[in-house]
TORVO-622670 format. One record per atom (N, C-alpha, C, O, CB): atom name; residue number from 1; x, y, z; residue in three letters. Coordinates in steps of 0.2 Angstrom, whole numbers, plus 5000, padded with zeros to 4 digits. Glycine has a CB too. Layout:
REM residues N
 name resi    u    v    w resn
   CA  NUM    X    Y    Z  ALA
...
***
This chain:
REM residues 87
 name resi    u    v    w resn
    N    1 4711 5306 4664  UNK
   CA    1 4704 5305 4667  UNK
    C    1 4703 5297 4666  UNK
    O    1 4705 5294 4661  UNK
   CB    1 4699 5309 4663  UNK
    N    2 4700 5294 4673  UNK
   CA    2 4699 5287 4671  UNK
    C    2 4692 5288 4668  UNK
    O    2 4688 5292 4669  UNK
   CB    2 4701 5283 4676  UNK
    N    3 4694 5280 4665  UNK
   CA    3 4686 5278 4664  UNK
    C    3 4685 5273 4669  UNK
    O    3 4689 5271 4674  UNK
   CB    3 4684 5276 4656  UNK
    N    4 4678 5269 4666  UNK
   CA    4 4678 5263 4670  UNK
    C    4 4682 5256 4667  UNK
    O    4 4683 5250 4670  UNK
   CB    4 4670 5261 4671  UNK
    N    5 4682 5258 4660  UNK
   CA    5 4687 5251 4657  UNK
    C    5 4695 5251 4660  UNK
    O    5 4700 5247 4659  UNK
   CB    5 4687 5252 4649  UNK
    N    6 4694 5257 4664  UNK
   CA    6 4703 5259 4667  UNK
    C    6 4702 5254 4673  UNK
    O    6 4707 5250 4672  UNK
   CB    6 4704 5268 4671  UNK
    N    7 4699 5253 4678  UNK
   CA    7 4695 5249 4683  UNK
    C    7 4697 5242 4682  UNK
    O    7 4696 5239 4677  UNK
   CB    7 4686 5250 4682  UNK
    N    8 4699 5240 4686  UNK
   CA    8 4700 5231 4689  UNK
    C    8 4690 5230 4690  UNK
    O    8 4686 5233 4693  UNK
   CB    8 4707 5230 4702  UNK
    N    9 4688 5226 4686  UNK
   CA    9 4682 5222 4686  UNK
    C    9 4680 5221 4694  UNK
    O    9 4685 5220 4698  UNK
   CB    9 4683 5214 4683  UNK
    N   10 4675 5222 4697  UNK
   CA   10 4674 5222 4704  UNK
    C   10 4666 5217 4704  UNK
    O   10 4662 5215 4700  UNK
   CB   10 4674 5231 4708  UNK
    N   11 4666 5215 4711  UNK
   CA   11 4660 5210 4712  UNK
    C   11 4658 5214 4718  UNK
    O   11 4663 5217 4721  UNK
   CB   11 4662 5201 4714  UNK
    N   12 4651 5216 4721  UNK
   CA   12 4648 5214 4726  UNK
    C   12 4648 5211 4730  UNK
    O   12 4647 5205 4727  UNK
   CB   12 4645 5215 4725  UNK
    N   13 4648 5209 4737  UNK
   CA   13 4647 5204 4741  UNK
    C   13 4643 5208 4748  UNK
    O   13 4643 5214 4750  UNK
   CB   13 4655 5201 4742  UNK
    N   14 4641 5204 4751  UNK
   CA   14 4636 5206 4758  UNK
    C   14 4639 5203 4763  UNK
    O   14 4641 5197 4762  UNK
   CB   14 4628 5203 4760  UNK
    N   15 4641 5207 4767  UNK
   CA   15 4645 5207 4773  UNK
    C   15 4639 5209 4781  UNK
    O   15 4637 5214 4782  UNK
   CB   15 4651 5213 4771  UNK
    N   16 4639 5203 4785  UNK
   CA   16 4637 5204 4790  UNK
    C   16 4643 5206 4794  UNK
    O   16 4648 5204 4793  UNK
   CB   16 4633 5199 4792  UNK
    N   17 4639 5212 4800  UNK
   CA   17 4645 5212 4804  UNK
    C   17 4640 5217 4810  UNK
    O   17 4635 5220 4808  UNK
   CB   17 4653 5217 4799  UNK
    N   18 4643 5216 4817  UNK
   CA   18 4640 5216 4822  UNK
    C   18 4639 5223 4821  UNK
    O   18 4642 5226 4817  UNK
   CB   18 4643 5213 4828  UNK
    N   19 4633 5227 4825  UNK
   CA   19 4630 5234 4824  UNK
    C   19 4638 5237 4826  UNK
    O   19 4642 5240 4822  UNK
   CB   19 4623 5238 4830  UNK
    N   20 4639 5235 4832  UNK
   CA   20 4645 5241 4835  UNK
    C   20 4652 5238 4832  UNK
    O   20 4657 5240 4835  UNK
   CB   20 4646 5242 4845  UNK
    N   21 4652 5235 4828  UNK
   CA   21 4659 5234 4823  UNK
    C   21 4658 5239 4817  UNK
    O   21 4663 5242 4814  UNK
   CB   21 4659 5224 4820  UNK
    N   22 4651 5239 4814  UNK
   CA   22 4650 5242 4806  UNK
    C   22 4650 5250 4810  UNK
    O   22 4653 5254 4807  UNK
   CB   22 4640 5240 4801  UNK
    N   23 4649 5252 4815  UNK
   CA   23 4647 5259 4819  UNK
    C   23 4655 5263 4818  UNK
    O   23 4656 5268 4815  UNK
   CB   23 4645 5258 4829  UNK
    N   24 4660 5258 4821  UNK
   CA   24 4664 5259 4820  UNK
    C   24 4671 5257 4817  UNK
    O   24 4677 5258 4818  UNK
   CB   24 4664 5260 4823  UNK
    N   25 4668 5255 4811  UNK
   CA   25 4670 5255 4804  UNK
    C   25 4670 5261 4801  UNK
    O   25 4675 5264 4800  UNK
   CB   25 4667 5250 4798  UNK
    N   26 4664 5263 4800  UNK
   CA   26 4661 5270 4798  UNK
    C   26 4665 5274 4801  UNK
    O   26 4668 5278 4796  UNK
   CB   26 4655 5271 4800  UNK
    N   27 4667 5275 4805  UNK
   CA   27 4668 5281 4809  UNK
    C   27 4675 5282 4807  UNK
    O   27 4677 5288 4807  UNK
   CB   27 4667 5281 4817  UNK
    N   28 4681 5275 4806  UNK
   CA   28 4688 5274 4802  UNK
    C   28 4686 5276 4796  UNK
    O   28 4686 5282 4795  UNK
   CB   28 4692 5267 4802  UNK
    N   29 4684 5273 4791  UNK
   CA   29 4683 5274 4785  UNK
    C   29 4682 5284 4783  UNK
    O   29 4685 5288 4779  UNK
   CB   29 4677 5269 4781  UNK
    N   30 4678 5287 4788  UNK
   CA   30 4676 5291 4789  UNK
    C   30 4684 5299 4790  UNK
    O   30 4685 5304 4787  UNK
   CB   30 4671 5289 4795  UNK
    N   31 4687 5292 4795  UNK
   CA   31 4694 5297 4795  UNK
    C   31 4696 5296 4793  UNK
    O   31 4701 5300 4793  UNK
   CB   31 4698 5299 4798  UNK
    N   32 4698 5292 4789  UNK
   CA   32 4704 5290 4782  UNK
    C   32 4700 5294 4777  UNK
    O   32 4703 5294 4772  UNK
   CB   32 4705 5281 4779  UNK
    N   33 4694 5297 4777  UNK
   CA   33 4693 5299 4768  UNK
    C   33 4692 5295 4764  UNK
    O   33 4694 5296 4759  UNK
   CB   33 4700 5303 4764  UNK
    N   34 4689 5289 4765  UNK
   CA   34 4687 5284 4761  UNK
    C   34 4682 5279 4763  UNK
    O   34 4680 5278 4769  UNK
   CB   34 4692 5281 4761  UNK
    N   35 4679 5275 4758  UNK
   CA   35 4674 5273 4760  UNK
    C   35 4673 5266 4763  UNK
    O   35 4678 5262 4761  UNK
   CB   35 4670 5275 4754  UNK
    N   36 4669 5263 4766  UNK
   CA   36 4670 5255 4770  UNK
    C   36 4672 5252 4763  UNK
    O   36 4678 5249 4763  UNK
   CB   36 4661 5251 4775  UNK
    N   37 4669 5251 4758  UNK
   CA   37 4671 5246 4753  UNK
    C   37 4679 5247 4752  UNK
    O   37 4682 5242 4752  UNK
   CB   37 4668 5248 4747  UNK
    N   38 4681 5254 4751  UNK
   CA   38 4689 5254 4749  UNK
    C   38 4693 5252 4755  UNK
    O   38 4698 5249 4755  UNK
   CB   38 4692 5261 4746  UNK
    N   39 4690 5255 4761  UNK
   CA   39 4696 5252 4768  UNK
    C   39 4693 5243 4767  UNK
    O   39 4698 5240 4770  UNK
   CB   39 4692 5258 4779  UNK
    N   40 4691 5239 4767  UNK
   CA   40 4689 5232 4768  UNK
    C   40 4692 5231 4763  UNK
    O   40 4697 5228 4763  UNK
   CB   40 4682 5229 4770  UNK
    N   41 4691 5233 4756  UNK
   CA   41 4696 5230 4748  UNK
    C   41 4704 5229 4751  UNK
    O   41 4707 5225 4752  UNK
   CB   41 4696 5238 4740  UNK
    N   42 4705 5239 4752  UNK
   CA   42 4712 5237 4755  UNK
    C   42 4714 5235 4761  UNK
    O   42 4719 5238 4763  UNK
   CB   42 4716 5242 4755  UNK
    N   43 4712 5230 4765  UNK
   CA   43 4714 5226 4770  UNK
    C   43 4713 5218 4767  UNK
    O   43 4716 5213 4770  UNK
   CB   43 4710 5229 4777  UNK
    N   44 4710 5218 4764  UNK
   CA   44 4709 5212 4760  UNK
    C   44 4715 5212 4755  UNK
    O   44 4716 5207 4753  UNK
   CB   44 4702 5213 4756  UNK
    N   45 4716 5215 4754  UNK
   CA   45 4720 5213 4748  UNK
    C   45 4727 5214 4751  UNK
    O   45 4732 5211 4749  UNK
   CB   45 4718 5220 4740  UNK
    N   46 4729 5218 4755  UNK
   CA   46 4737 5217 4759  UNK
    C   46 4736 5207 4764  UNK
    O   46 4741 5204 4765  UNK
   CB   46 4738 5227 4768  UNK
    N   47 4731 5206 4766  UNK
   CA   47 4729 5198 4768  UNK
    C   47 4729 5193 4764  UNK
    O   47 4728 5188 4766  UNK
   CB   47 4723 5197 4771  UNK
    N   48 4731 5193 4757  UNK
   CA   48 4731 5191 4751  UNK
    C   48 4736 5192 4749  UNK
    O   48 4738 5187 4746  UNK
   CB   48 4727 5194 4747  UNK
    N   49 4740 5196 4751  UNK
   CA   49 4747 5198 4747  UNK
    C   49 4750 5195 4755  UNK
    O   49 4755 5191 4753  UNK
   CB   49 4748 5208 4743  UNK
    N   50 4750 5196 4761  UNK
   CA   50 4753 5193 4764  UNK
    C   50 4754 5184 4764  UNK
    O   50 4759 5181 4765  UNK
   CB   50 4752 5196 4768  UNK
    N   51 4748 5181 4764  UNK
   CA   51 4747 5175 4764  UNK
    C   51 4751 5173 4755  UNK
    O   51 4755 5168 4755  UNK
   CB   51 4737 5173 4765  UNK
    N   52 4751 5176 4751  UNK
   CA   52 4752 5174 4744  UNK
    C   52 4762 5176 4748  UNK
    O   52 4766 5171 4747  UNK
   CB   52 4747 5181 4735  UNK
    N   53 4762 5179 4749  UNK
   CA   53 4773 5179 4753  UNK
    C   53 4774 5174 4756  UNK
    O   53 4778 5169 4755  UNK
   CB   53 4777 5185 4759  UNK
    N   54 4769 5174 4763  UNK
   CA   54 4770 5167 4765  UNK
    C   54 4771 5159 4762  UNK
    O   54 4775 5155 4764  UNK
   CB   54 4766 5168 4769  UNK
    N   55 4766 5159 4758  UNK
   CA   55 4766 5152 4755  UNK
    C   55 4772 5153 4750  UNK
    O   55 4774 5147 4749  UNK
   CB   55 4759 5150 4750  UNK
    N   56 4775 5157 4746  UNK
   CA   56 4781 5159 4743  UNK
    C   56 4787 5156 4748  UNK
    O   56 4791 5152 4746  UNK
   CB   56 4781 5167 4741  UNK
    N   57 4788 5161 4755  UNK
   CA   57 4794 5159 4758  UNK
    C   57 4792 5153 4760  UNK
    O   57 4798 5150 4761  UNK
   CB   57 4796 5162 4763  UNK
    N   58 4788 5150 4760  UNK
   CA   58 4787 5144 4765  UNK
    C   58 4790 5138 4761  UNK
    O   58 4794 5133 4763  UNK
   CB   58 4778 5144 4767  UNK
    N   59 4787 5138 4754  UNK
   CA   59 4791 5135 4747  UNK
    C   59 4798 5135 4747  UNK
    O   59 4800 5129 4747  UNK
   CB   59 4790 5139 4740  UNK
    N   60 4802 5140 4748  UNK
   CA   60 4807 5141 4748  UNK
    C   60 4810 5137 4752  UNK
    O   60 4814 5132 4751  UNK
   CB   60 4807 5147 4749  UNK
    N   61 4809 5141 4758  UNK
   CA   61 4810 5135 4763  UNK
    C   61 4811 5128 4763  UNK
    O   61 4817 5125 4763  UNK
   CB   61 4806 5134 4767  UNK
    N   62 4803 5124 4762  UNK
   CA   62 4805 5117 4762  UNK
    C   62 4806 5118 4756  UNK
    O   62 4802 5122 4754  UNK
   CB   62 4801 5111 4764  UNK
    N   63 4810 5117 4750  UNK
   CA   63 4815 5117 4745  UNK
    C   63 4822 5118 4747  UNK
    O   63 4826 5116 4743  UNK
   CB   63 4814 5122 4741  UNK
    N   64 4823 5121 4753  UNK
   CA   64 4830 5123 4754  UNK
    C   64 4829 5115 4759  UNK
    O   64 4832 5111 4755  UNK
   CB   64 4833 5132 4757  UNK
    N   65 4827 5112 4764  UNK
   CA   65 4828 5105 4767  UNK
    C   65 4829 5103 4764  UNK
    O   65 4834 5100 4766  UNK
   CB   65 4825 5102 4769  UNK
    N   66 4824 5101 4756  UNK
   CA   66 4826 5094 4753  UNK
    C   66 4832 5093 4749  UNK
    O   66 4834 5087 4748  UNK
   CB   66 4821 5091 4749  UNK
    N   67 4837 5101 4747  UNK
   CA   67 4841 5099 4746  UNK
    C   67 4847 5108 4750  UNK
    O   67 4849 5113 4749  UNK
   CB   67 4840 5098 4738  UNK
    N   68 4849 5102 4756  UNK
   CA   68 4853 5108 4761  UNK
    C   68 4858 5108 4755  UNK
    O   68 4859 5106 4750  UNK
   CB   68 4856 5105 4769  UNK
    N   69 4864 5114 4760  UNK
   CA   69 4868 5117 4755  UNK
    C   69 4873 5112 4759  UNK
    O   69 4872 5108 4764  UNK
   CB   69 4869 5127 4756  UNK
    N   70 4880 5112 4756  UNK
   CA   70 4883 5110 4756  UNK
    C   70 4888 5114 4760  UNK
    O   70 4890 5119 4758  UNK
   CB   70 4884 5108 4753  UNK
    N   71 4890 5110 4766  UNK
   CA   71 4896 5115 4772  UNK
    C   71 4901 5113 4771  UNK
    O   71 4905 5116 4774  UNK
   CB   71 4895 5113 4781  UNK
    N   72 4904 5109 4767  UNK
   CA   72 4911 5106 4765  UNK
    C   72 4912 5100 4767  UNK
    O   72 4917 5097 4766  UNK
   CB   72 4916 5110 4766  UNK
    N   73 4906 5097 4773  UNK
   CA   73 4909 5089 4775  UNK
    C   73 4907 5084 4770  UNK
    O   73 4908 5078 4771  UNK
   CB   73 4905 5087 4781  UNK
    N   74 4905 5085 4764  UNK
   CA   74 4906 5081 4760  UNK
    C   74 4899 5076 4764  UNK
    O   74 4898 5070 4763  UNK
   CB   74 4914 5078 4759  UNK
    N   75 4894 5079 4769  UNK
   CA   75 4891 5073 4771  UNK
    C   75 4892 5070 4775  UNK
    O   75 4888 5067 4779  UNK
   CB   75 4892 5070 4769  UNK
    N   76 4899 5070 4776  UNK
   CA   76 4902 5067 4784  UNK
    C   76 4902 5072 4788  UNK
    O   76 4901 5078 4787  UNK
   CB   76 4911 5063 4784  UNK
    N   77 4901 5070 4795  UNK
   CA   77 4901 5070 4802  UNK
    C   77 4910 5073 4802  UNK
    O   77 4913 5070 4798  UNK
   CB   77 4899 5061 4805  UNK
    N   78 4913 5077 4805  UNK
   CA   78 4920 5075 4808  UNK
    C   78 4924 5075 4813  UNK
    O   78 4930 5075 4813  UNK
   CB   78 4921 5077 4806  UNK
    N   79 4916 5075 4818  UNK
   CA   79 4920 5074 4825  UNK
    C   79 4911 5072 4826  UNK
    O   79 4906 5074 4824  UNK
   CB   79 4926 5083 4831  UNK
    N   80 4913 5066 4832  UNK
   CA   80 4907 5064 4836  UNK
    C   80 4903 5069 4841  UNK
    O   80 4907 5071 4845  UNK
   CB   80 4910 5060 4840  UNK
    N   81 4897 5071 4843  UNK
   CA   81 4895 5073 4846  UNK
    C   81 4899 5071 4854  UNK
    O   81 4900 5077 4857  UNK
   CB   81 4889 5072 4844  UNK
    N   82 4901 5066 4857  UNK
   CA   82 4903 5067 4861  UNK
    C   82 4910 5070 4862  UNK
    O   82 4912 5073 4867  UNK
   CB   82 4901 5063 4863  UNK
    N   83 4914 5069 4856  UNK
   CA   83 4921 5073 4855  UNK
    C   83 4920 5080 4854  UNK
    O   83 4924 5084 4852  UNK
   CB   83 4925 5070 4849  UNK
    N   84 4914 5082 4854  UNK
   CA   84 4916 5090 4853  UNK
    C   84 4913 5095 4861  UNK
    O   84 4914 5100 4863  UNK
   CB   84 4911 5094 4846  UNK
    N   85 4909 5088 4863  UNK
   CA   85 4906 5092 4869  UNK
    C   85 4909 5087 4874  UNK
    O   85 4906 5082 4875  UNK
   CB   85 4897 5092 4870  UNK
    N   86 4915 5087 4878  UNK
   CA   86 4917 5084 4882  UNK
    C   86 4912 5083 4888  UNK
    O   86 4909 5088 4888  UNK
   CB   86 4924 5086 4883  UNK
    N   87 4911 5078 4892  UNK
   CA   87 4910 5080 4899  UNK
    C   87 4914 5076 4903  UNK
    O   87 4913 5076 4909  UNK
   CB   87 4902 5080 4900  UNK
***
């Protein structure tokens, strides 16, 4: 059985939202078996965790520019752009 000390700490907040947007919020939360707070928590919280990957890969990334991998040219060039593309 939980208790409430089982519970992640939670905040209230007020949320405006157009009549025929909240109408049919209700009517989803309604078919999911859950309530507007837990369907907007859990879409909140997957927009959080997507943006928190994104800024992870995104790190990644420029970290991998400022130090590319090594292709074995040592750096050098080994044929000229125009020696490989004849025209």
């Amino acid at each position: 059985m939980k208790t409430t000390s089982d519970r992640p700490a939670t905040q209230n907040v007020t949320l405006a939202l157009p009549k025929g947007v909240l109408t049919r919020v209700k009517v989803l939360a309604a078919e999911r078996g859950t309530s507007i707070s837990a369907l907007l928590a859990g879409l909140l919280e997957e927009t959080v965790a997507r943006d928190h990957a994104f800024r992870r890969a995104r790190e990644r990334g420029l970290a991998a520019l400022r130090k590319p991998a090594d292709l074995g040219t040592r750096g050098r060039r080994p044929a000229s752009r125009d020696d490989l593309h004849e025209r």
